[in-house]
mmCIF file of the N, C-alpha and C atoms, coordinates in Angstrom:
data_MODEL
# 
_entry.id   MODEL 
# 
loop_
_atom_site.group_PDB 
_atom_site.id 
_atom_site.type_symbol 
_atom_site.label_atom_id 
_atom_site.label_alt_id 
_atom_site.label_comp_id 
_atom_site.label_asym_id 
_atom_site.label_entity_id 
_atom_site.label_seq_id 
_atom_site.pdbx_PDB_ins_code 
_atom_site.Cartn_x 
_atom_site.Cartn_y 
_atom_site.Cartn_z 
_atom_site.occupancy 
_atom_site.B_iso_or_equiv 
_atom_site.pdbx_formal_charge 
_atom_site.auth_seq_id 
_atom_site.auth_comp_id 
_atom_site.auth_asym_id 
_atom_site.auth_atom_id 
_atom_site.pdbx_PDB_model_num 
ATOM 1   N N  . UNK A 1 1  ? 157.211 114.222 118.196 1.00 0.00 ? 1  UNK A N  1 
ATOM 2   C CA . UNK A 1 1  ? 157.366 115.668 118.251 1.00 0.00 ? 1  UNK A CA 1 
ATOM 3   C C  . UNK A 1 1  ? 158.555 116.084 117.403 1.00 0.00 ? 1  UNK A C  1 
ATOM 4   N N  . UNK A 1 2  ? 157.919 117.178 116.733 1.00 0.00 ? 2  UNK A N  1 
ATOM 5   C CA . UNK A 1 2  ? 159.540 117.656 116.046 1.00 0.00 ? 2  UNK A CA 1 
ATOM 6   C C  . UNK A 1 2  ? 160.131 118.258 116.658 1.00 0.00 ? 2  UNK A C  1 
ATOM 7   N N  . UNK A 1 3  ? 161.789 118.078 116.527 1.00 0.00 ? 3  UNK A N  1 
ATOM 8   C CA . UNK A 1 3  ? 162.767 118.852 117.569 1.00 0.00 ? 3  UNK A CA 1 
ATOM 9   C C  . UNK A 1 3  ? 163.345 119.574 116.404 1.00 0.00 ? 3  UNK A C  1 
ATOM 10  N N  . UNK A 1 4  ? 163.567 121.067 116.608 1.00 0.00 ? 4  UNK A N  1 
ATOM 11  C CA . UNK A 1 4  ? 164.074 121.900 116.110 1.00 0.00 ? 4  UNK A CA 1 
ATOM 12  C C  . UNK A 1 4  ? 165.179 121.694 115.364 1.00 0.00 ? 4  UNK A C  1 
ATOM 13  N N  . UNK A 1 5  ? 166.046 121.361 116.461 1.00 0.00 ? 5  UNK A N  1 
ATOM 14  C CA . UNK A 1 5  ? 167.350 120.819 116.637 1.00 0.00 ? 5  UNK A CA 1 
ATOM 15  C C  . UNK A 1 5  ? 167.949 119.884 115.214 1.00 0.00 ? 5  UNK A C  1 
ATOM 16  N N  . UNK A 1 6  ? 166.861 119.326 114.785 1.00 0.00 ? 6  UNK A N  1 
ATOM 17  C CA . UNK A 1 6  ? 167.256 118.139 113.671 1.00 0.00 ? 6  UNK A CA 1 
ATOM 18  C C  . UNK A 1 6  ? 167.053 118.671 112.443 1.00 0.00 ? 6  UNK A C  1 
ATOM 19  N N  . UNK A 1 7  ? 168.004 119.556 112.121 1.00 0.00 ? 7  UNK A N  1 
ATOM 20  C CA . UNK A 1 7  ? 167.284 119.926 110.811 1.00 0.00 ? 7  UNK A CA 1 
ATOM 21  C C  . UNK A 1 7  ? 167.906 119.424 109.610 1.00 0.00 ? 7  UNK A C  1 
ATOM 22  N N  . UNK A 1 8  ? 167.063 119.632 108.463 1.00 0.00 ? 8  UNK A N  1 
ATOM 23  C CA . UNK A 1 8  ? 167.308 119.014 107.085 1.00 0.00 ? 8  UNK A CA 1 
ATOM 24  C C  . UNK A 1 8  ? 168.400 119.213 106.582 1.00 0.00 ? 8  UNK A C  1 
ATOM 25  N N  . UNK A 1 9  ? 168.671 118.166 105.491 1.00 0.00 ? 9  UNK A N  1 
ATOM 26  C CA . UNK A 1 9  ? 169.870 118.367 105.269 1.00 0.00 ? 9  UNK A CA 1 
ATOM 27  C C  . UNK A 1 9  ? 170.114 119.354 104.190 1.00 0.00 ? 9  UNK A C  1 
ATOM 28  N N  . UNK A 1 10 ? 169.289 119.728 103.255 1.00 0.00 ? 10 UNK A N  1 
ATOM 29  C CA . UNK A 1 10 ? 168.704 120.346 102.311 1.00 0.00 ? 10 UNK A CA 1 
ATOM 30  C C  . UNK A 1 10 ? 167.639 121.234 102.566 1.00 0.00 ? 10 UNK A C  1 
ATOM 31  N N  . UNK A 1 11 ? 167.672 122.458 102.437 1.00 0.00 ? 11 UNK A N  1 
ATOM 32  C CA . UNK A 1 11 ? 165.917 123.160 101.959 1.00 0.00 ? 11 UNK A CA 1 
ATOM 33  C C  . UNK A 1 11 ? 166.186 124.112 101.492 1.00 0.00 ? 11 UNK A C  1 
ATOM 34  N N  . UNK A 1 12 ? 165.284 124.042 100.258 1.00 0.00 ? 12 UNK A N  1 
ATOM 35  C CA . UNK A 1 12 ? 164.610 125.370 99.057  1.00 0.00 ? 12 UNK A CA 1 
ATOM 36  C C  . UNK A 1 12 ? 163.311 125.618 99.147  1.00 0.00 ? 12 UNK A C  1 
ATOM 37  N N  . UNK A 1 13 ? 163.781 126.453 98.998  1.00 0.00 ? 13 UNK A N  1 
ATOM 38  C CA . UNK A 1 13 ? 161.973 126.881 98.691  1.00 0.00 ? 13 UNK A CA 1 
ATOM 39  C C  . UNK A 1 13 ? 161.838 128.321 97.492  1.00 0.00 ? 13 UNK A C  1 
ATOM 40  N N  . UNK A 1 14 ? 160.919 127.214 96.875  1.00 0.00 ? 14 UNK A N  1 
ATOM 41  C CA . UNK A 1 14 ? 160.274 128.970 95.641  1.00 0.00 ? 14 UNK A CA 1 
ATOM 42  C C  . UNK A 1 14 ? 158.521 129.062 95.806  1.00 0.00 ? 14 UNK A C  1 
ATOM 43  N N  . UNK A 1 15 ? 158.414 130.157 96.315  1.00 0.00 ? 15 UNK A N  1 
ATOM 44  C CA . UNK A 1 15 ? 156.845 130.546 96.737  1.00 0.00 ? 15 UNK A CA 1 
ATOM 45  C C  . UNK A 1 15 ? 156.467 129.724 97.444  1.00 0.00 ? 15 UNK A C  1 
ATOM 46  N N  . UNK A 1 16 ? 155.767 128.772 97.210  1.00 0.00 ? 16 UNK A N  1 
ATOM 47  C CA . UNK A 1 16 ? 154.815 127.890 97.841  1.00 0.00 ? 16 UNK A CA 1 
ATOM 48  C C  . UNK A 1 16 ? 155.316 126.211 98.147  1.00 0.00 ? 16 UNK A C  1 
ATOM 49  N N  . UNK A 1 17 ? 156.084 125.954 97.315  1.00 0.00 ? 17 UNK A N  1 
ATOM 50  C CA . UNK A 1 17 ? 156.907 124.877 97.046  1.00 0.00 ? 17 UNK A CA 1 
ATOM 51  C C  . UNK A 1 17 ? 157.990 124.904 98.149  1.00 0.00 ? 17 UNK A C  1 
ATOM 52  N N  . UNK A 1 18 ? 158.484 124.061 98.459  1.00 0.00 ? 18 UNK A N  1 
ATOM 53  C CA . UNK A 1 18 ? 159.940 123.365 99.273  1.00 0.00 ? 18 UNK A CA 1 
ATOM 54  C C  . UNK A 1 18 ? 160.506 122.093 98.463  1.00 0.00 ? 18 UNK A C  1 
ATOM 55  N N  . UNK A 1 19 ? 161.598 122.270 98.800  1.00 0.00 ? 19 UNK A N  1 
ATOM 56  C CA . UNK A 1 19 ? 162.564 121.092 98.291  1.00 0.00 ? 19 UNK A CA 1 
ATOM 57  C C  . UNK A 1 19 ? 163.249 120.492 99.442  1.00 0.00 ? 19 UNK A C  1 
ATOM 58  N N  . UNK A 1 20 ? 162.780 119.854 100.468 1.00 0.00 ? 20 UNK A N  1 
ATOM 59  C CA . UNK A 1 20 ? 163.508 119.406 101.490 1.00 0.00 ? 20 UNK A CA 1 
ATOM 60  C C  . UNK A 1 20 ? 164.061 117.565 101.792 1.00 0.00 ? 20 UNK A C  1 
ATOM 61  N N  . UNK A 1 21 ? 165.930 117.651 102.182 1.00 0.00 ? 21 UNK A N  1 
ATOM 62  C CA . UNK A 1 21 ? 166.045 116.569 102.460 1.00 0.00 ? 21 UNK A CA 1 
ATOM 63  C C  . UNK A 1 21 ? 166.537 115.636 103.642 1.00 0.00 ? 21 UNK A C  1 
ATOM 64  N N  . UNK A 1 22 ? 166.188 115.270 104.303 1.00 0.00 ? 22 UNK A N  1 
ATOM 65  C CA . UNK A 1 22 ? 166.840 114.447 105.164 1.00 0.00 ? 22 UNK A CA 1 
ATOM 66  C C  . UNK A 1 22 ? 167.362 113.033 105.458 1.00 0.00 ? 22 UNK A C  1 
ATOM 67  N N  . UNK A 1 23 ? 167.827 112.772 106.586 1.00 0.00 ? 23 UNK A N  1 
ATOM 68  C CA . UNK A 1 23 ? 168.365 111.501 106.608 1.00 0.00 ? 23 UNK A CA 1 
ATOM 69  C C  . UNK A 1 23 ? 167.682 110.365 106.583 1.00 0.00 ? 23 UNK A C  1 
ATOM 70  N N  . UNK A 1 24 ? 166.677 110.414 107.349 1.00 0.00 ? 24 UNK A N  1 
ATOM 71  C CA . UNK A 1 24 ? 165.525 109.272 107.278 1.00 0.00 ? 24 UNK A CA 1 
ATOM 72  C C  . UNK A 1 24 ? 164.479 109.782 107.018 1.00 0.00 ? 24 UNK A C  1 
ATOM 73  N N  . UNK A 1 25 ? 163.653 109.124 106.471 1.00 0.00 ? 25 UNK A N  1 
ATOM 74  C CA . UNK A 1 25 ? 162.331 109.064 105.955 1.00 0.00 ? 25 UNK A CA 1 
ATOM 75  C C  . UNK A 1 25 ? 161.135 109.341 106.658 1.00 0.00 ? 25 UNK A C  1 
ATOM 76  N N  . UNK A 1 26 ? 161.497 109.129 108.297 1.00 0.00 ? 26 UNK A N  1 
ATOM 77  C CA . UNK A 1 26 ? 160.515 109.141 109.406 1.00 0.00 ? 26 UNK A CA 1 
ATOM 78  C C  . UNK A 1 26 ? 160.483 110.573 110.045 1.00 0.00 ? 26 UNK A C  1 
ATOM 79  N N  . UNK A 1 27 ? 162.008 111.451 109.435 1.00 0.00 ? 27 UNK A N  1 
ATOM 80  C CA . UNK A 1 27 ? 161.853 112.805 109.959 1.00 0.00 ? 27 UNK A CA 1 
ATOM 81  C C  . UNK A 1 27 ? 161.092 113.623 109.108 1.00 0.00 ? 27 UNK A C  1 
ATOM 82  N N  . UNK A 1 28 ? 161.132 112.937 107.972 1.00 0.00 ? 28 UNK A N  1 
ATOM 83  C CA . UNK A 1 28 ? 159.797 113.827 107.066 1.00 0.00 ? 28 UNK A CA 1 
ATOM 84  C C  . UNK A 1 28 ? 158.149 113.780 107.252 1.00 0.00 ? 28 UNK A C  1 
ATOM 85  N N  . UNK A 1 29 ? 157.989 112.933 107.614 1.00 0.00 ? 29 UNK A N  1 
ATOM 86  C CA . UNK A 1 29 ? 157.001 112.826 108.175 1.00 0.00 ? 29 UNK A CA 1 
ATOM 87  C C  . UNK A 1 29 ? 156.540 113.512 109.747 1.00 0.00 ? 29 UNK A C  1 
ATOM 88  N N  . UNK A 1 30 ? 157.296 113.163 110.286 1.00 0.00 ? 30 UNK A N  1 
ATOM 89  C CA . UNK A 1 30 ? 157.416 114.215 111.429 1.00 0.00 ? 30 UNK A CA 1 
ATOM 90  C C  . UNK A 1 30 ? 157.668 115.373 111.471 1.00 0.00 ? 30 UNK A C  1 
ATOM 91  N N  . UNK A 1 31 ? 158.120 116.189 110.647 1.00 0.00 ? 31 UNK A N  1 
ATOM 92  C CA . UNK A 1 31 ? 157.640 117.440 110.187 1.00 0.00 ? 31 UNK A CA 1 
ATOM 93  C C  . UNK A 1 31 ? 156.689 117.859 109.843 1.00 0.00 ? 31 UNK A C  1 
ATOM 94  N N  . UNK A 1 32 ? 156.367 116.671 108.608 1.00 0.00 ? 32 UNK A N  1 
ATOM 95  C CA . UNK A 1 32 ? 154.598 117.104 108.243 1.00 0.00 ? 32 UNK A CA 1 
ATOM 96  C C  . UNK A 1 32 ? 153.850 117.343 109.318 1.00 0.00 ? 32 UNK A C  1 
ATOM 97  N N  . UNK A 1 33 ? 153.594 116.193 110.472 1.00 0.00 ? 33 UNK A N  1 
ATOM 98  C CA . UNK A 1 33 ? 152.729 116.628 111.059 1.00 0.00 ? 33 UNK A CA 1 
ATOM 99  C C  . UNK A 1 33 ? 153.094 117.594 111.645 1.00 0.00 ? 33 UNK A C  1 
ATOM 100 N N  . UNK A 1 34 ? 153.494 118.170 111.828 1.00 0.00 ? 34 UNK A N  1 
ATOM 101 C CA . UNK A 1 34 ? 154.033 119.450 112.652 1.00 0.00 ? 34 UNK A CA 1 
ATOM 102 C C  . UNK A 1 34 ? 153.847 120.359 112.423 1.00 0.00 ? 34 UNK A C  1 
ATOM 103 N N  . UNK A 1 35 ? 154.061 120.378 110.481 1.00 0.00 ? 35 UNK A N  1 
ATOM 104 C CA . UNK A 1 35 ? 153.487 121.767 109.887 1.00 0.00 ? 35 UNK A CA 1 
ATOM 105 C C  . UNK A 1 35 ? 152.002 121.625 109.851 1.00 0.00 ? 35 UNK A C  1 
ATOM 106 N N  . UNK A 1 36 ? 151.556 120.700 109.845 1.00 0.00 ? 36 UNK A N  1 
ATOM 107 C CA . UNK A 1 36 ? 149.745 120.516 109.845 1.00 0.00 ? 36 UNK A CA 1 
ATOM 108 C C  . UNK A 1 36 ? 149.453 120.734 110.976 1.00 0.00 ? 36 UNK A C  1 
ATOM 109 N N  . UNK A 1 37 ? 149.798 121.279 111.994 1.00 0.00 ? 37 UNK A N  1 
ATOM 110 C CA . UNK A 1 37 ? 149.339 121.277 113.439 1.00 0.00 ? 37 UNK A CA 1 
ATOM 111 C C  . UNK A 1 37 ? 149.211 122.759 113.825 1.00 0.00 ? 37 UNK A C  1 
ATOM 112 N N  . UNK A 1 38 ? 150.191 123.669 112.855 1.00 0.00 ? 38 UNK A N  1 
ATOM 113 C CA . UNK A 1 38 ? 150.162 124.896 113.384 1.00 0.00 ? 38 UNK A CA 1 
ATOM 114 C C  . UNK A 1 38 ? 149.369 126.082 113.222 1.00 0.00 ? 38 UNK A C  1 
ATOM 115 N N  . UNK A 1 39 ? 148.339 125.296 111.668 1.00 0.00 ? 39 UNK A N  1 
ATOM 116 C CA . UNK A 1 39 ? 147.405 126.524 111.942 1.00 0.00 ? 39 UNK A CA 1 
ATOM 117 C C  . UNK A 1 39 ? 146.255 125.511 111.054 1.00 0.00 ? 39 UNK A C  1 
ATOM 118 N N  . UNK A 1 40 ? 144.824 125.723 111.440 1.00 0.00 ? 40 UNK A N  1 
ATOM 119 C CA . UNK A 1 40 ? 143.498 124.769 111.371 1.00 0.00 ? 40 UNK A CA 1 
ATOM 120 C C  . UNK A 1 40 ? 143.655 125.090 109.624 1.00 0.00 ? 40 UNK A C  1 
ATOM 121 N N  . UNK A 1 41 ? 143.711 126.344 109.138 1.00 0.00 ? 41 UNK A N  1 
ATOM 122 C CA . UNK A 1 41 ? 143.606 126.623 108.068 1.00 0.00 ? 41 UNK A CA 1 
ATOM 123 C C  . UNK A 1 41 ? 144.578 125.985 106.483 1.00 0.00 ? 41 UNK A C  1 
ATOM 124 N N  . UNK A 1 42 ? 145.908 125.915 107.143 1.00 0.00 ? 42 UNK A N  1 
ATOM 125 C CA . UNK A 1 42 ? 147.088 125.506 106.765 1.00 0.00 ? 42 UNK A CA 1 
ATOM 126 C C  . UNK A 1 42 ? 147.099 124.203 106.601 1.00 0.00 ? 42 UNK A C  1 
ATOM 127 N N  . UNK A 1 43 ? 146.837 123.343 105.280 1.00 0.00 ? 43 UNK A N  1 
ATOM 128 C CA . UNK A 1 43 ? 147.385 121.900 104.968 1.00 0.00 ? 43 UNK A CA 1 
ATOM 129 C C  . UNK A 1 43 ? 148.579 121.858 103.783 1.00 0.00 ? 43 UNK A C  1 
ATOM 130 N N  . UNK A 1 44 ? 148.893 121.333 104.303 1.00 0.00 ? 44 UNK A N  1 
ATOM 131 C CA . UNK A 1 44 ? 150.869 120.886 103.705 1.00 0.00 ? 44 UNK A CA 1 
ATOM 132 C C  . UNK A 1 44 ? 150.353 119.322 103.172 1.00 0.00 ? 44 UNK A C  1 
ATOM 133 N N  . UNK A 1 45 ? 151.117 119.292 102.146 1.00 0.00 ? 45 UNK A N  1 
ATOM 134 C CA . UNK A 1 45 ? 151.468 117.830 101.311 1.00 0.00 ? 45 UNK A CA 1 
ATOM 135 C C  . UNK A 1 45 ? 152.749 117.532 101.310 1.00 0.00 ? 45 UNK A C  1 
ATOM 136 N N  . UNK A 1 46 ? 153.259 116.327 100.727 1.00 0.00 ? 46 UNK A N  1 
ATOM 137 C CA . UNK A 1 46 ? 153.979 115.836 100.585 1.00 0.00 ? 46 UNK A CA 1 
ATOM 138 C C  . UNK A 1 46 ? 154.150 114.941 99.325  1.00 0.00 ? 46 UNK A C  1 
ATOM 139 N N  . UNK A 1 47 ? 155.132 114.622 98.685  1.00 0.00 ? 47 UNK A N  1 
ATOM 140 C CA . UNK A 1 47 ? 155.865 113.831 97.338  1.00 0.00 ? 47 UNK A CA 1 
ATOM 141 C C  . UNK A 1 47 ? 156.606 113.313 98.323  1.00 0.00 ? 47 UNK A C  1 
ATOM 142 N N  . UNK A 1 48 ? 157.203 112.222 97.746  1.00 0.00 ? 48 UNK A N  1 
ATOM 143 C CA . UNK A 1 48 ? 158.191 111.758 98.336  1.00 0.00 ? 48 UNK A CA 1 
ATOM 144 C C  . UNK A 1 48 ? 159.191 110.948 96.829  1.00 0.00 ? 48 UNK A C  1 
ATOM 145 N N  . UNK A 1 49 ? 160.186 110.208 97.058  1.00 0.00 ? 49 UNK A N  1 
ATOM 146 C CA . UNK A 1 49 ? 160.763 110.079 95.537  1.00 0.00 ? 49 UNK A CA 1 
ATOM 147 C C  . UNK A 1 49 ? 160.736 108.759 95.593  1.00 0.00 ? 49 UNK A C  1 
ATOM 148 N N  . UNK A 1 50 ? 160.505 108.208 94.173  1.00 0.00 ? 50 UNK A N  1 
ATOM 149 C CA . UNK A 1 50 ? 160.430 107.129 93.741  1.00 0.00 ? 50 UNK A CA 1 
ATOM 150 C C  . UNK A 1 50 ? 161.284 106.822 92.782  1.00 0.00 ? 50 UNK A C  1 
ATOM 151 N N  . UNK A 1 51 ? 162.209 105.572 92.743  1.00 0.00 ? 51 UNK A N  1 
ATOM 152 C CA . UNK A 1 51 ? 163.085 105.137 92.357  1.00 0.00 ? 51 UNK A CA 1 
ATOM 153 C C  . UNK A 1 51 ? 164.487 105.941 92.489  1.00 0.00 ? 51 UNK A C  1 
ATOM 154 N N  . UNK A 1 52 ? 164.538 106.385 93.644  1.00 0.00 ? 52 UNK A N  1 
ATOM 155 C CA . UNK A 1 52 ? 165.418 107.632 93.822  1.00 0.00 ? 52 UNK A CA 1 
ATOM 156 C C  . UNK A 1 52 ? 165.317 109.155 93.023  1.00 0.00 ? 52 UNK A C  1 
ATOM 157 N N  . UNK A 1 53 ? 163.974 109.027 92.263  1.00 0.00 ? 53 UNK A N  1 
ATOM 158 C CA . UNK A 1 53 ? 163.801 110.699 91.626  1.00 0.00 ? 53 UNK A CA 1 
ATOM 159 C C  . UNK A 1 53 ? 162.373 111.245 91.697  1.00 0.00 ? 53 UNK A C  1 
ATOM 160 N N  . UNK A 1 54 ? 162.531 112.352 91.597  1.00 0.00 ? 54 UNK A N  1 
ATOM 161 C CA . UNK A 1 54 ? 161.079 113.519 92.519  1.00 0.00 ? 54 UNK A CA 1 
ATOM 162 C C  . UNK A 1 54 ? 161.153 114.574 91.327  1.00 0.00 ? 54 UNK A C  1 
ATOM 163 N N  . UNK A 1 55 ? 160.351 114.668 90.392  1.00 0.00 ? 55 UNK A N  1 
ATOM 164 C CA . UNK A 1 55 ? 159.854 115.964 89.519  1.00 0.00 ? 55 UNK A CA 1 
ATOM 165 C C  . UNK A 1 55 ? 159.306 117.212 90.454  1.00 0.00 ? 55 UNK A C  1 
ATOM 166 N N  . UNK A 1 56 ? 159.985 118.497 90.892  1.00 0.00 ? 56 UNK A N  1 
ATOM 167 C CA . UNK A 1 56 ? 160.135 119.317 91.598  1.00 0.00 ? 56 UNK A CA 1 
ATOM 168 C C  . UNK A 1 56 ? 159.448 120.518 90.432  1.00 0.00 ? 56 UNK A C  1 
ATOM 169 N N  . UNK A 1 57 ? 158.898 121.183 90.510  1.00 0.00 ? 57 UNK A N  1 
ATOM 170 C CA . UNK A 1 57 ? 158.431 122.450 89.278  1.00 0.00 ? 57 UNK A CA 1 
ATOM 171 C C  . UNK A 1 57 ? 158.598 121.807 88.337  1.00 0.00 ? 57 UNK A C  1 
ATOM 172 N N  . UNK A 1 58 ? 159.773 122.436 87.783  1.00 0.00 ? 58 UNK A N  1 
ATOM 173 C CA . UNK A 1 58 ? 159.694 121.991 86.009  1.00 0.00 ? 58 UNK A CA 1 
ATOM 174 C C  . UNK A 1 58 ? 161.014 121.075 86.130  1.00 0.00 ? 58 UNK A C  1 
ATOM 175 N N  . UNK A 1 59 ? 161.566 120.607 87.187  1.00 0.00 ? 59 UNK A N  1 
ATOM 176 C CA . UNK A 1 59 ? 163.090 120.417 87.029  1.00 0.00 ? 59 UNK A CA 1 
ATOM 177 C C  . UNK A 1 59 ? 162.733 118.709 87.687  1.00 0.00 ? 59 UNK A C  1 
ATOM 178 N N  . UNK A 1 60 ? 163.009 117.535 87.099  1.00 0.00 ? 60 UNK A N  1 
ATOM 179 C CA . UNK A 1 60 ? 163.120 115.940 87.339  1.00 0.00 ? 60 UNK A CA 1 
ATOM 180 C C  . UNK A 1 60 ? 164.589 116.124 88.130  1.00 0.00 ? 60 UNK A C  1 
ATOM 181 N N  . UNK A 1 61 ? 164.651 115.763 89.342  1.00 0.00 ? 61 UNK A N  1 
ATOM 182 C CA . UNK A 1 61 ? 165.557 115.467 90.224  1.00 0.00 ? 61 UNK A CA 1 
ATOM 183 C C  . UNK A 1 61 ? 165.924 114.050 90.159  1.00 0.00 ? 61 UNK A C  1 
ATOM 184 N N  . UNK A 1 62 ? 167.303 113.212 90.525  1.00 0.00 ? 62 UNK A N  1 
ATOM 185 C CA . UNK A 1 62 ? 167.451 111.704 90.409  1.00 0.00 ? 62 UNK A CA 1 
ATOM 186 C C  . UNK A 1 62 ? 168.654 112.154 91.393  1.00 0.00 ? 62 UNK A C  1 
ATOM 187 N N  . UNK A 1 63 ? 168.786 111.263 92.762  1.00 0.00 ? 63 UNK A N  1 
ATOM 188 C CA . UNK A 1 63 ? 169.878 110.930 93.377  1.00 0.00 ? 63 UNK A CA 1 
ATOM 189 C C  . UNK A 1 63 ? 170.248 110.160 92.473  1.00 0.00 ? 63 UNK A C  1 
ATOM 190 N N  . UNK A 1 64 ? 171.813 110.239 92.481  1.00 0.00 ? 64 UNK A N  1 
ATOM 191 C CA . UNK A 1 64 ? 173.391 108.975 91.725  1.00 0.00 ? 64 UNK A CA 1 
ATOM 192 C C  . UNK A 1 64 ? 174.315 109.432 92.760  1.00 0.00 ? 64 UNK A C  1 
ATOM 193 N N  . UNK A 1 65 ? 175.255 108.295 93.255  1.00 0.00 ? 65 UNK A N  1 
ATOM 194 C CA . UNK A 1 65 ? 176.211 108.670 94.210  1.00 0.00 ? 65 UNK A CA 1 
ATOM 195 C C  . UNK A 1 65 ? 176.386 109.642 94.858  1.00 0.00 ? 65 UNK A C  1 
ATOM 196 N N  . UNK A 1 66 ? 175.084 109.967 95.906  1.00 0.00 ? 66 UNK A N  1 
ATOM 197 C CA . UNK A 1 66 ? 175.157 111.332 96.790  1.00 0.00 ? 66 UNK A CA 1 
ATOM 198 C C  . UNK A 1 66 ? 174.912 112.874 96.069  1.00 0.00 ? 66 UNK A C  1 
ATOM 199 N N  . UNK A 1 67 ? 174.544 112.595 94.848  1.00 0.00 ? 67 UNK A N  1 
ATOM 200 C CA . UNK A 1 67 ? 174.669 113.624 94.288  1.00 0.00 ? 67 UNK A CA 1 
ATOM 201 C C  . UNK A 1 67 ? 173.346 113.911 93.239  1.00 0.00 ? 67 UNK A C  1 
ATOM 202 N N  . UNK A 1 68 ? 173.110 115.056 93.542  1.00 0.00 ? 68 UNK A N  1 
ATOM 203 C CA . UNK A 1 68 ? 171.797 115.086 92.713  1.00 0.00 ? 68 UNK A CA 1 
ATOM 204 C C  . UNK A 1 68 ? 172.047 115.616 91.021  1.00 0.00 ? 68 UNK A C  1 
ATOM 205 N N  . UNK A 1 69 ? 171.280 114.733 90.228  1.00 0.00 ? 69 UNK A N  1 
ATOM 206 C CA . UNK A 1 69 ? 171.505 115.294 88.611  1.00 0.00 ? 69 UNK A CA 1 
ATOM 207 C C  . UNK A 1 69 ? 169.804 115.879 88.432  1.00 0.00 ? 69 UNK A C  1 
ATOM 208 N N  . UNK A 1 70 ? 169.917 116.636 87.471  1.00 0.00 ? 70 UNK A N  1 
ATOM 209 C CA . UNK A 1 70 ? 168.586 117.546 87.054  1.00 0.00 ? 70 UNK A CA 1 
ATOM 210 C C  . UNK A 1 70 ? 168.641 117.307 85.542  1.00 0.00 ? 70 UNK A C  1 
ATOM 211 N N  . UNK A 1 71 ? 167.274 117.746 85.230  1.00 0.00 ? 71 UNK A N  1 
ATOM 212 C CA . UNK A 1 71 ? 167.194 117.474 83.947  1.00 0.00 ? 71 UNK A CA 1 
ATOM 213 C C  . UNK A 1 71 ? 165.667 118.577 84.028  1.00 0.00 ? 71 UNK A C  1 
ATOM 214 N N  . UNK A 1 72 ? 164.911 118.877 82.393  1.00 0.00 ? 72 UNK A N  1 
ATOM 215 C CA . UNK A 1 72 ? 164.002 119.489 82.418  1.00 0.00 ? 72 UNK A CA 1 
ATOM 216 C C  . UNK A 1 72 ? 163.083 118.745 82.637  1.00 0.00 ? 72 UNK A C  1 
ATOM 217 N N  . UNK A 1 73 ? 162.074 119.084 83.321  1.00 0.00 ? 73 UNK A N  1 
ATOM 218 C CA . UNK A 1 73 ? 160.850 118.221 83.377  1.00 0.00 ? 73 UNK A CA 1 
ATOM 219 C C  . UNK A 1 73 ? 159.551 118.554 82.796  1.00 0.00 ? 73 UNK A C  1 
ATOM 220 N N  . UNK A 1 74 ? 158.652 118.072 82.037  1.00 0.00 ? 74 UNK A N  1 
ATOM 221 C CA . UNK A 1 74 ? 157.070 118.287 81.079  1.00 0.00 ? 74 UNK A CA 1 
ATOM 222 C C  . UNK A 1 74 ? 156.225 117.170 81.299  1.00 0.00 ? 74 UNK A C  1 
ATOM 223 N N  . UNK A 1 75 ? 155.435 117.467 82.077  1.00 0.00 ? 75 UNK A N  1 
ATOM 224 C CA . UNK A 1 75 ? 154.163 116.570 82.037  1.00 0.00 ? 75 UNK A CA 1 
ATOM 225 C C  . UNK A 1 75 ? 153.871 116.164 80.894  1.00 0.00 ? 75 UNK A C  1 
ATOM 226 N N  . UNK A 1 76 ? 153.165 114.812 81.354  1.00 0.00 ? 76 UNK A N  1 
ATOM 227 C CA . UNK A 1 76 ? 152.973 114.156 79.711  1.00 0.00 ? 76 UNK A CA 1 
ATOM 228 C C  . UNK A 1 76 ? 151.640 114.426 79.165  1.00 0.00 ? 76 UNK A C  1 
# 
């Protein structure tokens, strides 16, 4: 169950998109289902990051020492 209480450590959001982060990996998921539960109509996805970086819109995200660097991002 998600508890309110625990929230992210990070969140953006532009329109439709979120940028959310937390401490473990298992609270993201436990959100998901949570947001998939609240309406029959409503399905939510998920990315998750690989090699410590997540292409967000147009912007390539990379954790380095706690700290996030950006760069532009273009599909290939």
């Amino acid at each position: 169950m998600y508890d309110k209480s625990d929230k992210p450590l990070m969140y953006h959001r532009y329109v439709d998109d979120t940028f959310v982060v937390f401490n473990k990996e298992s609270e993201c998921d436990i959100l998901l289902r949570h947001l998939n539960q609240l309406h029959p109509s409503l399905k939510f996805t998920m990315e998750k990051e690989h090699n410590n970086s997540l292409a967000f819109l147009d912007v390539f995200v990379k954790k380095f020492n706690k700290k996030f660097l950006t760069s532009a991002f273009r599909k290939a």
